[in-house]
N, C-alpha and C positions, 0 to 999 in steps of 0.2 A: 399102498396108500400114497395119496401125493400129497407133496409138500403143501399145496394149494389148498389142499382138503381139513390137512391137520392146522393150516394158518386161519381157517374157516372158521373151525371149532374153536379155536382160541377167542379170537377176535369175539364170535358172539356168547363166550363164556363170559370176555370180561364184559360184554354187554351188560349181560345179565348179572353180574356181580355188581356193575355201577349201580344198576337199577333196583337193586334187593337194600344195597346201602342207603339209595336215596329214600326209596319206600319205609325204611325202619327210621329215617335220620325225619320223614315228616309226619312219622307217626299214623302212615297210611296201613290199613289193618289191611286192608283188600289189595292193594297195590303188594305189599310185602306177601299175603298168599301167593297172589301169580308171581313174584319174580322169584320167591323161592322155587314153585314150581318148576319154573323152568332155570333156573341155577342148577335143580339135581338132576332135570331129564340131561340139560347139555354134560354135567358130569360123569352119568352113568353111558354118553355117546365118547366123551374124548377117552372114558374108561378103556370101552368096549375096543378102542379102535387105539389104544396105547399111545393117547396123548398127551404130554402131562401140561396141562393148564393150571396150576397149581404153583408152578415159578416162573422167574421172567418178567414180571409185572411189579412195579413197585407197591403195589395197593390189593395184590390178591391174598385172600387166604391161602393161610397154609392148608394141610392134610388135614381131611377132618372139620374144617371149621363150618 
């Protein structure tokens, strides 16, 4: 795997973790389905592919959250 690839999955992890935060922070029900959705599909890819998105970031969940 290239570094490019794993900086890939990072990068629209924390996308998608701003967006699940903004989604819950304005009370969007719909908005908060899809960005959960894709919070867990890019979780279960940087899983898949042994990347851990999970630190590094001052503002990501931990494990589990």
């Amino acid at each position: 795997m290239s570094t490019a690839f794993a900086a890939t999955i990072r990068d629209r992890a924390y996308a998608a973790w701003q967006a699940l935060q903004a989604a819950r922070r304005d009370d969007d029900h719909y908005a908060t389905l899809l960005a959960e959705g894709e919070w867990e599909d890019l979780r279960r890819l940087a899983h898949a592919h042994g990347v851990d998105i999970e630190t590094g970031r001052p503002d990501t969940p931990e494990e589990g959250a």
